[in-house]
C-alpha positions as CSV (number, residue, x, y, z in Angstrom):
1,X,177.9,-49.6,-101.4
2,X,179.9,-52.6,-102.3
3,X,179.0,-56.0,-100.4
4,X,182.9,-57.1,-99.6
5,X,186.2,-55.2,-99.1
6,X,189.7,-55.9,-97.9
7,X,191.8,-54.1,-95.3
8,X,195.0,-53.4,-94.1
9,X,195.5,-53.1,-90.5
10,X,198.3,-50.9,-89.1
11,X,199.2,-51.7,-85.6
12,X,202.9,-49.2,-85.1
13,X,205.6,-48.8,-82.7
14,X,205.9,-52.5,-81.3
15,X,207.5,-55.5,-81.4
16,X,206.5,-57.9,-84.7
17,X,204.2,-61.0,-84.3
18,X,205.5,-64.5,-83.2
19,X,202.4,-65.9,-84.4
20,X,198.9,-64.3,-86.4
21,X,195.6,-66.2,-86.2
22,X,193.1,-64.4,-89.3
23,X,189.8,-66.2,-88.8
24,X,186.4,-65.5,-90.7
25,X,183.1,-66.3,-89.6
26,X,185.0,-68.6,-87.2
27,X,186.9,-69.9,-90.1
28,X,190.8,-69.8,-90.2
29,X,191.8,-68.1,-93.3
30,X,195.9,-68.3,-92.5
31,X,196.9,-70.7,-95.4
32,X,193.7,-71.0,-97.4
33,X,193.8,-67.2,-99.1
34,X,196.9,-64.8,-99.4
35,X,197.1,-64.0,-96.0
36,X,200.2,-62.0,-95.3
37,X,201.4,-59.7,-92.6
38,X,204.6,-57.2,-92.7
39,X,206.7,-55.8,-90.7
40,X,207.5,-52.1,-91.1
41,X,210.9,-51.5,-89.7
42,X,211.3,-47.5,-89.7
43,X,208.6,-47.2,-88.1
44,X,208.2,-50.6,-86.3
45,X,204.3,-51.3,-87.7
46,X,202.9,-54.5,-88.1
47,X,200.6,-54.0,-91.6
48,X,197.7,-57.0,-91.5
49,X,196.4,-57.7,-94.8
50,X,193.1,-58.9,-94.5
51,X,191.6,-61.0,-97.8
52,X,188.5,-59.5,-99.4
53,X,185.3,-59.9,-96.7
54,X,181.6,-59.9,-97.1
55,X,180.9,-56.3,-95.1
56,X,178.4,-58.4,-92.9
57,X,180.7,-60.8,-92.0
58,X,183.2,-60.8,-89.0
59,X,187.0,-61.3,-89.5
60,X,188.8,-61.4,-86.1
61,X,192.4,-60.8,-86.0
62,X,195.0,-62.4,-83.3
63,X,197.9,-61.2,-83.0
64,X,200.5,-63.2,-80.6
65,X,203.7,-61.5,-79.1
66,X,206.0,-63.5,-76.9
67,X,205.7,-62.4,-72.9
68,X,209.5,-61.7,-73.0
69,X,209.1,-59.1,-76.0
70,X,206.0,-57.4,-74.4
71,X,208.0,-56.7,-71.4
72,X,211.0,-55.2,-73.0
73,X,208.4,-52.8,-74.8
74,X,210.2,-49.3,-73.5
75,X,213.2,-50.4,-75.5
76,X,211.2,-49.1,-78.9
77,X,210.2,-46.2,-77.2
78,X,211.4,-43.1,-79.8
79,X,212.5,-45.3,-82.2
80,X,210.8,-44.3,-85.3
81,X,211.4,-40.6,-84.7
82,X,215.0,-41.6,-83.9
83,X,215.1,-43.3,-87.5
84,X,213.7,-40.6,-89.3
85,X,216.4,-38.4,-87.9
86,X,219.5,-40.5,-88.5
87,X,217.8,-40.6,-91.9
88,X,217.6,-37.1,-92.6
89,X,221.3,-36.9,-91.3
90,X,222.1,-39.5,-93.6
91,X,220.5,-37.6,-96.3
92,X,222.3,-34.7,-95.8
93,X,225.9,-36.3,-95.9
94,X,224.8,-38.2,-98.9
95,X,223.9,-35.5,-100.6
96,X,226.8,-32.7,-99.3
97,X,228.4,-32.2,-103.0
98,X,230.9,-32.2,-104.1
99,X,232.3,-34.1,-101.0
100,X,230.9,-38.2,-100.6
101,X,231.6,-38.6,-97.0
102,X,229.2,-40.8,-95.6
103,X,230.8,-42.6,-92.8
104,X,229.9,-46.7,-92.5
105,X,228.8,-46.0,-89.2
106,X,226.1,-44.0,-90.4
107,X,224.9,-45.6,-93.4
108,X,224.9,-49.3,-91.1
109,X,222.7,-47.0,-88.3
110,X,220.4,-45.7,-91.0
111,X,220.2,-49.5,-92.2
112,X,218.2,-51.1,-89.3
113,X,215.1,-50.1,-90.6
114,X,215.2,-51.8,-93.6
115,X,217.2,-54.8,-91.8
116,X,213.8,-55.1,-89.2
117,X,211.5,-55.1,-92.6
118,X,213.2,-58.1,-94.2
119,X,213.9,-60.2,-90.6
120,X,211.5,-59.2,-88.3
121,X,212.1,-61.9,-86.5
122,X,215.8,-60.9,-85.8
123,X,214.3,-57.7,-84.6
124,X,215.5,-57.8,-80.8
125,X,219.2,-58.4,-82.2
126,X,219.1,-55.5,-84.8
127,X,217.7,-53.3,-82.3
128,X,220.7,-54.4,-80.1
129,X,222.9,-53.8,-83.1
130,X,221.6,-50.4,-83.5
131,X,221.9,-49.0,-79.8
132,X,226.0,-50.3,-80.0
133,X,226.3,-48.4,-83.9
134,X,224.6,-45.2,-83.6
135,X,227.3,-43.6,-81.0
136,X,229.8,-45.1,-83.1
137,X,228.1,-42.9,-86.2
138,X,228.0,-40.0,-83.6
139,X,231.3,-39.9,-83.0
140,X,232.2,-39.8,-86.5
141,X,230.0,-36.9,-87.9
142,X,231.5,-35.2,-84.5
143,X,235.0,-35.9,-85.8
144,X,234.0,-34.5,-89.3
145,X,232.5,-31.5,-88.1
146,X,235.7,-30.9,-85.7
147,X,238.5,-31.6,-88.4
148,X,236.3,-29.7,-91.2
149,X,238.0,-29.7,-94.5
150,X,241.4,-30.3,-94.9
151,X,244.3,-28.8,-97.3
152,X,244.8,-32.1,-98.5
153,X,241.4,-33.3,-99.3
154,X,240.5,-29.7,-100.8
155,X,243.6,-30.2,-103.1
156,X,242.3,-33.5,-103.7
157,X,239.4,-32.4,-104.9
158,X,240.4,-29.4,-107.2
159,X,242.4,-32.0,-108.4
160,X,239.5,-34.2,-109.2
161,X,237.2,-31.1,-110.5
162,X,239.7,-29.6,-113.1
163,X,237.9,-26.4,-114.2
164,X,234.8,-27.3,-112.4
165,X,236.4,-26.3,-109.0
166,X,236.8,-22.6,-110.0
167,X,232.9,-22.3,-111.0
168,X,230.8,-20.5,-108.0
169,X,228.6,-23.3,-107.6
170,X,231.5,-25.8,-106.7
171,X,233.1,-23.0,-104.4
172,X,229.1,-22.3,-102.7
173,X,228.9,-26.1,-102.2
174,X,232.4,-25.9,-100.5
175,X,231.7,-23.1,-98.7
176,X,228.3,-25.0,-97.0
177,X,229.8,-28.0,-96.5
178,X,230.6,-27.1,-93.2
179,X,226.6,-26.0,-92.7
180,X,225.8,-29.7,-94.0
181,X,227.7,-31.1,-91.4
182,X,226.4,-29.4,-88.7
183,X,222.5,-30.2,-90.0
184,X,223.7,-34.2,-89.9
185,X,225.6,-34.3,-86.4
186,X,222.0,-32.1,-84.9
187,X,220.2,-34.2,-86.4
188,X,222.2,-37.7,-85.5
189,X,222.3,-35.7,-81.9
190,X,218.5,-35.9,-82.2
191,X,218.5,-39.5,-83.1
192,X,220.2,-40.6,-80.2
193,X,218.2,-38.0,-77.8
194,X,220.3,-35.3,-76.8
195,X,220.1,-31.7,-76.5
């Protein structure tokens, strides 16, 4: 059994720290080892790393939210699953060859997570931004699944494809392009809790 180990605390689905107090044996250890935390912002998960202890010895961890944050916990309520939803729409649209419509809306939606890792301290205003951009990204993927694909953009693209356009892979992807869309606006429906 070894005598010292490290770990990495995962504390999910709230706010990020205003403050982190790492003490053992009584001992502050915030500024004297590697002490780092990170913030998770998918899945809104505050990962502790704590330095490598003596298994006999105790390492206390403090974690310090402001009152004001703690009260407007609901807000993150389904926010992770609403992420990974948006994502998987994302995906989809991304990936819907040989059309590359991927609406701004979605991709700055599908962003916040990442936006919430690097700032977490900004989290409370990209969590704001996100509630104002995701019906903006519904309403798109709605549009595109209600318009479909024009004459014009299908000419467009036979233009583009030259011979490729004619091979039955090209005309299978065209064909389930209107499938694709679908997927994305159930699954941004999803995100943003609806039916």
């Amino acid at each position: 059994m070894p005598s010292s180990r490290a770990y990495a605390i995962r504390l999910p689905g709230d706010w990020p720290p205003e403050a982190m107090d790492l003490r053992r044996d009584s001992e502050s250890v915030i500024g004297k080892d590697a002490h780092k935390w990170r913030f998770e912002g998918n899945t809104l998960t505050t990962v502790i790393d704590v330095p490598e202890t003596k298994i006999t010895g105790k390492v206390t961890v403090r974690v310090i939210r402001s009152p004001e944050l703690i009260s407007r916990r609901s807000e993150l309520n389904g926010f992770a699953g609403s992420m990974t939803r948006l994502n998987d729409a994302r995906y989809t649209l991304q990936h819907a060859w040989p059309f590359d419509n991927l609406p701004d809306e979605v991709v700055d939606a599908a962003q916040t997570g990442d936006k919430l890792g690097y700032y977490p301290r900004d989290a409370s205003k990209f969590l704001a931004h996100y509630r104002e951009v995701l019906p903006k990204a519904k309403a798109k993927v709605d549009e595109m699944v209600k318009t479909g694909i024009s004459n014009r953009e299908a000419q467009a693209l036979e233009k583009r494809l030259g011979e490729t356009w004619h091979t039955p892979e090209t005309q299978a992807a065209v064909a389930d392009y209107p499938n694709k869309l679908k997927r994305a606006q159930s699954d941004i429906n999803d995100a943003m809790g609806l039916p």
